[in-house]
C-alpha positions as CSV (number, residue, x, y, z in Angstrom):
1,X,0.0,0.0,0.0
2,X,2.7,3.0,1.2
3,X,4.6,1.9,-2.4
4,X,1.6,2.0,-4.3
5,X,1.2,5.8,-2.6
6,X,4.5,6.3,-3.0
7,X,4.6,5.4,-6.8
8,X,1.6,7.2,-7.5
9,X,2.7,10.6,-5.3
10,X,6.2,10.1,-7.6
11,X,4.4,10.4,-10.6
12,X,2.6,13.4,-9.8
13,X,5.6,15.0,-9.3
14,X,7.4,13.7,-12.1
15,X,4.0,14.9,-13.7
16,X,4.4,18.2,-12.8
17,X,8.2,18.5,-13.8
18,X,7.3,17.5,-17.8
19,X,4.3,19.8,-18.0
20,X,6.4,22.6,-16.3
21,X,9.4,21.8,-18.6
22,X,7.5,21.5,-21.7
23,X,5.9,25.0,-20.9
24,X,9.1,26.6,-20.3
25,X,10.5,24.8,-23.4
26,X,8.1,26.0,-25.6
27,X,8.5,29.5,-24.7
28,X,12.1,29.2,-25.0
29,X,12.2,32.4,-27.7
30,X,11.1,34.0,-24.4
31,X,13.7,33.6,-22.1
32,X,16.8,33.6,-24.7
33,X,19.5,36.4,-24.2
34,X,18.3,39.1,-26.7
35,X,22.0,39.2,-28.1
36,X,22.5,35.1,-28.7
37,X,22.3,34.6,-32.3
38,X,25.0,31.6,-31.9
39,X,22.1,28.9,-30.3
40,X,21.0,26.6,-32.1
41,X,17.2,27.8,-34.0
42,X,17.6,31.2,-32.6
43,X,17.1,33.0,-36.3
44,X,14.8,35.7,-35.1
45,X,16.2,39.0,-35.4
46,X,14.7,42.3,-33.7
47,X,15.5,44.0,-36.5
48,X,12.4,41.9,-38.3
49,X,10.0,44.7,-36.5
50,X,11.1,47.1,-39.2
51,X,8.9,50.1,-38.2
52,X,7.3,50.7,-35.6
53,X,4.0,50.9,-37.5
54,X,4.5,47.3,-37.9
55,X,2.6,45.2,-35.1
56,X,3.3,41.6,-35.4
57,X,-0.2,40.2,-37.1
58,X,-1.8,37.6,-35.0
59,X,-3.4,34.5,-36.4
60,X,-6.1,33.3,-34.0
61,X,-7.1,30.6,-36.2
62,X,-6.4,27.7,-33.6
63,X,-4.8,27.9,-30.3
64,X,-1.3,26.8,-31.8
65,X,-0.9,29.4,-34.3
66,X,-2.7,32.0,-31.2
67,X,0.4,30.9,-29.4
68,X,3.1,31.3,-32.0
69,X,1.8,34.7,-32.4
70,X,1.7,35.7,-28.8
71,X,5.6,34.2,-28.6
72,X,6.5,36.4,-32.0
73,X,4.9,39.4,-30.3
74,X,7.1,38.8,-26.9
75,X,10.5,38.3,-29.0
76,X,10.1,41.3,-31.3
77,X,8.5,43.7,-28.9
78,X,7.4,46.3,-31.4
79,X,7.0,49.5,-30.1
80,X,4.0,51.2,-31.8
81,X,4.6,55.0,-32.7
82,X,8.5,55.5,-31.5
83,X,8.8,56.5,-34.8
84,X,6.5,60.0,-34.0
85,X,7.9,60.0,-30.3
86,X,12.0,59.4,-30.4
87,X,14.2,59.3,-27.1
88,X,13.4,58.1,-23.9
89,X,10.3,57.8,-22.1
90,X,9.9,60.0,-19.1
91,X,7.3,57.7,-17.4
92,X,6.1,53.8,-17.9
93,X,2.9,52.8,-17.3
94,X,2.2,48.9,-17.1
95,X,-1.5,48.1,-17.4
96,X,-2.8,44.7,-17.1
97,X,-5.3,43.8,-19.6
98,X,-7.6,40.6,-19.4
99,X,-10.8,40.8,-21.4
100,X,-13.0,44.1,-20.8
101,X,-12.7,46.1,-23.6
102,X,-15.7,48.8,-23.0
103,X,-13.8,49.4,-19.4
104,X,-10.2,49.8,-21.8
105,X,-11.6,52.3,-23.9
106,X,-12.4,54.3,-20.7
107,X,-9.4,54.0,-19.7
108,X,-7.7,55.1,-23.1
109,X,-9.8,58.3,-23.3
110,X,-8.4,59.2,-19.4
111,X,-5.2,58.6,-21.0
112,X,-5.9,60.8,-24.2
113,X,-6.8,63.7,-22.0
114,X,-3.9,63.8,-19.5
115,X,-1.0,66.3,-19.5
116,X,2.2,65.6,-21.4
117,X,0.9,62.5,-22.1
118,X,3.1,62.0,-25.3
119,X,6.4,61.5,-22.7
120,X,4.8,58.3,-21.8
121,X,5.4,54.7,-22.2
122,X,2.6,52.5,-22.2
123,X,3.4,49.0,-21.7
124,X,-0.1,46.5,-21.8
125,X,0.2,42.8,-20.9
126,X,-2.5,40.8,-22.0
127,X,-3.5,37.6,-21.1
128,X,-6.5,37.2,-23.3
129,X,-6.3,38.0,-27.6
130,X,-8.9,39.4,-28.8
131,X,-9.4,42.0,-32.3
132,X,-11.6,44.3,-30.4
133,X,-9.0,44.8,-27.9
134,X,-6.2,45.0,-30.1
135,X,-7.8,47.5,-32.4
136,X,-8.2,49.5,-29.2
137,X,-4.9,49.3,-28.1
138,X,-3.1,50.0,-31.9
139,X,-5.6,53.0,-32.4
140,X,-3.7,55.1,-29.5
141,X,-1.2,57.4,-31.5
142,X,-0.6,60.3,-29.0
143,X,2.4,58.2,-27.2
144,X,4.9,55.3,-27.2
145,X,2.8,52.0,-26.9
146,X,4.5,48.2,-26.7
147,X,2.1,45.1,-26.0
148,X,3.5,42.2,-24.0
149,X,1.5,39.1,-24.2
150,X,1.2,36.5,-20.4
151,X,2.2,33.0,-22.0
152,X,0.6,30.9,-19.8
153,X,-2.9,31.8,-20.2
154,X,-5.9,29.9,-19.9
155,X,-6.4,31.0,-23.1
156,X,-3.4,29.0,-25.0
157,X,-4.1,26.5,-22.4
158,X,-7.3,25.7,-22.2
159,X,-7.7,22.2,-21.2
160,X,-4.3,21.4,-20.0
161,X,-2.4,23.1,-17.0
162,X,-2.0,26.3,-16.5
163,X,-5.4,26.4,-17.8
164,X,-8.2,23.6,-16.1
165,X,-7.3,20.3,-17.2
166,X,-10.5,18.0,-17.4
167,X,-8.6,15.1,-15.1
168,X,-8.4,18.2,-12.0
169,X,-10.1,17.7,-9.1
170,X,-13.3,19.5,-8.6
171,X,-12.8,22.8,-6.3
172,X,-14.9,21.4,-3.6
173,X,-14.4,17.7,-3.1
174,X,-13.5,16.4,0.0
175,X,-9.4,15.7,-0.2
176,X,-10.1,11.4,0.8
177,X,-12.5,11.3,-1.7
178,X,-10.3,13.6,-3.9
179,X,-7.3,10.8,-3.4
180,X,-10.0,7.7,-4.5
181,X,-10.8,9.1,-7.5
182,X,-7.1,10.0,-8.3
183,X,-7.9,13.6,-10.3
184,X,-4.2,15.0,-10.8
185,X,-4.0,17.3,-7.9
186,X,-5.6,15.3,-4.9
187,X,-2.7,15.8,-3.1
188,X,-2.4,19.6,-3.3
189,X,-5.8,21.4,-2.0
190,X,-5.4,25.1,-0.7
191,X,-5.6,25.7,3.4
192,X,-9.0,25.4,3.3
193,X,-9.5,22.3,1.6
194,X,-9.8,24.0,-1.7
195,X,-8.6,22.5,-5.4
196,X,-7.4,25.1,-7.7
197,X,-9.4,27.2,-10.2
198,X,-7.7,28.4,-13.4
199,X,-9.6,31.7,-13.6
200,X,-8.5,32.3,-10.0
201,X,-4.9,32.0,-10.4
202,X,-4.4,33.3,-13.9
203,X,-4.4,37.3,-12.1
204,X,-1.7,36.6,-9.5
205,X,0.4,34.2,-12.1
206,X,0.4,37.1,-14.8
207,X,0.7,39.8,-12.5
208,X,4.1,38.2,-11.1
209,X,5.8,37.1,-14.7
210,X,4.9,40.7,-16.0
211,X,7.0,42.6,-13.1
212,X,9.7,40.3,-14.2
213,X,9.1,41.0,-18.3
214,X,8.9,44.3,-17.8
215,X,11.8,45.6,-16.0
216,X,14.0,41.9,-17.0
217,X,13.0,41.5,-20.8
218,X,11.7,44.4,-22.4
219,X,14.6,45.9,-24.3
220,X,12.9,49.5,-24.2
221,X,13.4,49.3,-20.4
222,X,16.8,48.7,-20.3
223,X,18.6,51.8,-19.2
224,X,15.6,53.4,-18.1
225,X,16.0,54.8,-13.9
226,X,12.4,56.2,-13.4
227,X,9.4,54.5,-11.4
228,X,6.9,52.3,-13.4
229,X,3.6,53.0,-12.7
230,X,1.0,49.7,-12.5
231,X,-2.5,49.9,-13.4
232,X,-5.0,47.9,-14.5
233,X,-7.4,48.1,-17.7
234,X,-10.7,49.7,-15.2
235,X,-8.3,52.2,-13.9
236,X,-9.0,55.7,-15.1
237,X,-6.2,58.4,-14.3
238,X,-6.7,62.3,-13.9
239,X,-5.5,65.1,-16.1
240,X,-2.5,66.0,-13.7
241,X,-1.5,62.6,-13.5
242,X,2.0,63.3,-14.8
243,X,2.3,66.6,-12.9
244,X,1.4,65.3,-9.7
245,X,3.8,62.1,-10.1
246,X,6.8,64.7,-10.7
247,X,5.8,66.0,-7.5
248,X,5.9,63.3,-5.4
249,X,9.0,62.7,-6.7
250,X,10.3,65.5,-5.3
251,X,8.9,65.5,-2.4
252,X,10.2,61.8,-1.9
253,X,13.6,63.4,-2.4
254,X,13.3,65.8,0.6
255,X,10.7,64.3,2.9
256,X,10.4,61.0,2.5
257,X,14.1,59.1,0.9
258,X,13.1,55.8,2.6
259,X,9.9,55.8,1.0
260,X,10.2,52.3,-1.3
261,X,6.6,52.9,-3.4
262,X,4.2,55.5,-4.6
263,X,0.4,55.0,-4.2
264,X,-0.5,57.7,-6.7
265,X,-4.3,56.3,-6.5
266,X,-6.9,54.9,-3.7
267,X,-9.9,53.6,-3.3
268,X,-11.7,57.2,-1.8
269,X,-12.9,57.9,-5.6
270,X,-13.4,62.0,-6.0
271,X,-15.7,62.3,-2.3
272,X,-13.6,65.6,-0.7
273,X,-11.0,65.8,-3.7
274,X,-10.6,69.7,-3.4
275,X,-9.5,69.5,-0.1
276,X,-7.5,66.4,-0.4
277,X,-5.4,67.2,-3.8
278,X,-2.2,68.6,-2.3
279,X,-1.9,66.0,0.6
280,X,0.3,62.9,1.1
281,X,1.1,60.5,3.8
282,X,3.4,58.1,4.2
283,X,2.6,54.7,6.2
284,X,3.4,50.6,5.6
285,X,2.1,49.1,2.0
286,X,-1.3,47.5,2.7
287,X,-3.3,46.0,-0.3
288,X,-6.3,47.0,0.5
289,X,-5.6,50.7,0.1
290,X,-2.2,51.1,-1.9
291,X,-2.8,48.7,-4.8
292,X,-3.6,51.0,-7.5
293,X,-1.4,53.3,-9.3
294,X,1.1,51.6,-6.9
295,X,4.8,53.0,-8.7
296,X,8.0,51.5,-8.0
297,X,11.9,51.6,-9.1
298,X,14.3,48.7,-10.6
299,X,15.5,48.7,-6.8
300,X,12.7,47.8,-5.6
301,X,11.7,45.3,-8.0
302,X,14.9,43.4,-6.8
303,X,13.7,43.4,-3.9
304,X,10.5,41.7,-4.7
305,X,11.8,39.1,-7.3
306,X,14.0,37.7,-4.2
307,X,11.5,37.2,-2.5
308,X,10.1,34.8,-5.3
309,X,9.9,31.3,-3.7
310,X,7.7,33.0,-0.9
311,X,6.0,34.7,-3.7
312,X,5.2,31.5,-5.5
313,X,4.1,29.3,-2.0
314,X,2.1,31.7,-0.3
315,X,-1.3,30.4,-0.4
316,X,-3.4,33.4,-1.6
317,X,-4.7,33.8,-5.1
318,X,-4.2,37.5,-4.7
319,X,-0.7,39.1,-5.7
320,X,-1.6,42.2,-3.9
321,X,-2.6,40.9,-0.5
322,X,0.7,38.3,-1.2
323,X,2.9,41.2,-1.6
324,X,1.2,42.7,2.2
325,X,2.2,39.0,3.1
326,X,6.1,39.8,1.9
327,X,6.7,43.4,3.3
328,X,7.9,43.3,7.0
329,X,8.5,39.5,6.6
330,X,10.8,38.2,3.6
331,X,11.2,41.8,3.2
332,X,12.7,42.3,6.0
333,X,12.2,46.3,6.3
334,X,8.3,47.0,5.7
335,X,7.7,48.8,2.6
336,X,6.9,52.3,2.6
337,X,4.9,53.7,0.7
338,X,4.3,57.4,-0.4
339,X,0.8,58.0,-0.6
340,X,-1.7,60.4,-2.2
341,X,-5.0,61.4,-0.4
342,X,-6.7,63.0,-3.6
343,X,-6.6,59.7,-5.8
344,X,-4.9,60.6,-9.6
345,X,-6.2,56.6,-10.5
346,X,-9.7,55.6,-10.4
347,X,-10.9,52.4,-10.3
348,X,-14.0,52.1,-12.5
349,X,-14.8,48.6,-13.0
350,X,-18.2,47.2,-11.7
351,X,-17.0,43.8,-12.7
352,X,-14.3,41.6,-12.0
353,X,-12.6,38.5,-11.1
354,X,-16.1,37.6,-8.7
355,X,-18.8,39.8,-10.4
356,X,-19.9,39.0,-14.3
357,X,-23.3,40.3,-14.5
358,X,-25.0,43.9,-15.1
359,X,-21.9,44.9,-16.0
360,X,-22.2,48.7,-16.6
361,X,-19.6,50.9,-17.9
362,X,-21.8,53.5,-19.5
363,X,-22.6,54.5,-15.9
364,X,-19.2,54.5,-14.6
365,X,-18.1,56.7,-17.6
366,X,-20.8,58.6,-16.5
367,X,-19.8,58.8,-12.6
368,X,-16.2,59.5,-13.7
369,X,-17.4,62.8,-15.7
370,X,-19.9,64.2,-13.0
371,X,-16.6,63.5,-10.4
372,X,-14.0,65.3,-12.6
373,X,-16.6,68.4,-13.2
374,X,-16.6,68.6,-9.3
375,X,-12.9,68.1,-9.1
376,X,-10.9,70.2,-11.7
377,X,-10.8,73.0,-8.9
378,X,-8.1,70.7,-7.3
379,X,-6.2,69.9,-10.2
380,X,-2.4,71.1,-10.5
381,X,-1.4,71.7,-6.7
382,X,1.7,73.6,-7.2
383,X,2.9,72.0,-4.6
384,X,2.5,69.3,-2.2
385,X,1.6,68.9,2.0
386,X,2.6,66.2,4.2
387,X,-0.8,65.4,6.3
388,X,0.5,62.9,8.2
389,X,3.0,59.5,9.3
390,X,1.9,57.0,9.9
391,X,3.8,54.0,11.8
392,X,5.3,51.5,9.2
393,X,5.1,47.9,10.7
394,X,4.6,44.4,9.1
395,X,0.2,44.3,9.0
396,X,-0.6,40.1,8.8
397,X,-3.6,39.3,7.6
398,X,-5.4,35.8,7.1
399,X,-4.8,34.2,3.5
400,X,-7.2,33.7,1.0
401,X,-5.9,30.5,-0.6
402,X,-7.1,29.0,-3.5
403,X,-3.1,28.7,-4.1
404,X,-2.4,26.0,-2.9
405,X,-1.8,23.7,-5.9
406,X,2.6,22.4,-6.2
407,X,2.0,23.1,-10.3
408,X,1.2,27.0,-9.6
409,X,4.1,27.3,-7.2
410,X,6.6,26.0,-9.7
411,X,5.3,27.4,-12.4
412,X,5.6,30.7,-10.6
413,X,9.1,30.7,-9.7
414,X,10.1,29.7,-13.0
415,X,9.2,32.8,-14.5
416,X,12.5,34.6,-12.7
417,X,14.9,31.9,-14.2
418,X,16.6,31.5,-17.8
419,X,16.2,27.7,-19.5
């Protein structure tokens, strides 16, 4: 009986290690130094993006050839209008894009309308393909705009690992009954005797490989020293966006060196903006209020990406209330964080992750508008106030799980490694 176990809990693992290396293999074109023409198959140049007006053209027509494209896209990295807007980019943005385009057009029209917009960067990372999104996304021409594509979607892999394989273990089966029936992961529920659900997992897992694209991969990065600003596609950001970022940058300078993070948004929306605008405070990174418009240096991203094993093994399905988990623990100094009180991101999704239905964006373009007429007053501080500081200590908090799956750990932590 314990060999039979034994045999069977080998070949999981085993299991694990040729799905894992076949993924990694096949995005090989991925990982490769951008320099190393001498391996063996590496014939794909950069210099095949010939102008910037040339995205590479996506062929949807089976998964397969969906996948190829998303691996051409990642190797060539063509950056969409440097042509009209040469030298370097004074600020990145990274959005992360799944699938809700009406929300993405809001949040290019915020984008349109903000000041000195055309210094920007905008990097999107996608984990779902669609034509309505890309058309979005290519008809931006008032700044530099690169599109980065998650490789391990549920989308390329929809009926294997990463994505739900048919042979996993319903979410809610008991773990002994779970072991009878011998579904893949019966061994590997989350803390609360939870199996794992693709849809859940597919957030934290591209959030995590895109910090690592971005500031690791993405040749228009290299040499860049400013913050990166990371947003997501229901985000909206104010017209002084820019302005007030290059103010808490100098105010970080002076008042606040030790500061690891901006929070240039929060979750207060517009209520009291006028009197808020000019004010910051600086306390400990906590996910429930410094998660959006979060901005953070190359330093700091180091930081994170050593923390990667406890990253990848912490079992909560959320990155952000992960990264709480890190700060004050394998972090060993809390991070602080900078933060604004008038919010220059808004967050105007009514559906998510949880929520599909009576989705409206019409009314939250609507609520936006109404908010900014009310708030243009405050616009522009010329300068900004320190309204409080706030002590910076490690803030536990009880885990979520639904990450408690060995594929998703590995998985995780290979996306900080070369093959």
């Amino acid at each position: 009986m314990r060999f039979r176990l034994f045999k069977k809990n080998l070949l999981v693992l085993l299991g694990v290690s040729v799905v894992l290396v076949t993924l990694l293999f096949s995005t090989r074109v991925l990982m490769v130094s951008n320099n190393d023409t001498s391996r063996p198959g590496n014939t794909m140049k950069r210099s095949q993006c010939v102008r910037s007006s040339d995205p590479v053209k996506f062929n949807s027509g089976s998964v397969s050839e969906l996948a190829q494209s998303v691996y051409s896209a990642n190797f060539k990295q063509c950056v969409q209008n440097a042509d009209k807007f040469p030298g370097d980019p004074q600020l990145v943005l990274v959005v992360q894009v799944h699938n809700r385009p009406e929300y993405l057009r809001l949040f290019v029209k915020s984008l349109e309308k903000a000041a000195e917009v055309h210094s920007f960067l905008l990097i999107f990372s996608h984990d779902y393909f669609s034509e309505e999104i890309n058309t979005i996304v290519q008809g931006i021409t008032f700044c530099k705009v690169l599109q980065i594509y998650f490789p391990f979607s549920t989308q390329l892999y929809p009926r294997e690992f990463p994505g739900q394989d048919p042979q996993d273990c319903p979410r809610d089966i008991p773990k002994d009954r779970a072991l009878k029936t011998g579904c893949l992961n019966a061994e590997h529920p989350d803390s609360y005797g939870h199996y794992r659900e693709a849809f859940i997992t597919q957030t934290k897992h591209h959030w995590w490989w895109k910090l690592h694209f971005v500031w690791e991969r993405v040749q228009v990065m290299q040499g860049y020293s400013g913050f990166a600003v990371f947003l997501e596609e229901d985000n909206y950001i104010l017209p002084d966006f820019f302005h007030f970022y290059k103010s808490m940058i100098e105010f970080k300078k002076t008042n606040c060196p030790d500061c690891d993070m901006l929070a240039l948004g929060n979750h207060n929306g517009l209520d009291g903006f006028s009197g808020l605008s000019n004010k910051v405070l600086t306390t400990g990174w906590m996910s429930t209020k410094h998660n959006i418009g979060m901005a953070f240096s190359r330093e700091v991203y180091y930081k994170l990406i050593g923390c990667s094993n406890e990253f990848c093994t912490y079992d909560d399905y959320n990155w952000d209330w992960t990264l709480q988990h890190l700060s004050g623990t394998c972090i060993s100094k809390t991070l602080k964080v900078l933060a604004a009180l008038g919010s220059r991101v808004l967050h105007t999704g009514d559906c998510g992750l949880h929520q599909k239905e009576n989705c409206r964006p019409e009314w939250a373009s609507q609520k936006v508008e109404e908010g900014l007429q009310k708030a243009k007053e405050g616009l522009f501080p010329p300068s900004l106030v320190l309204n409080g500081a706030e002590p910076v200590a490690h803030k536990e908090h009880v885990k979520n799980g639904g990450w408690g799956d060995i594929r998703d750990h590995v998985l995780c932590n290979n996306y900080a490694k070369r093959l």
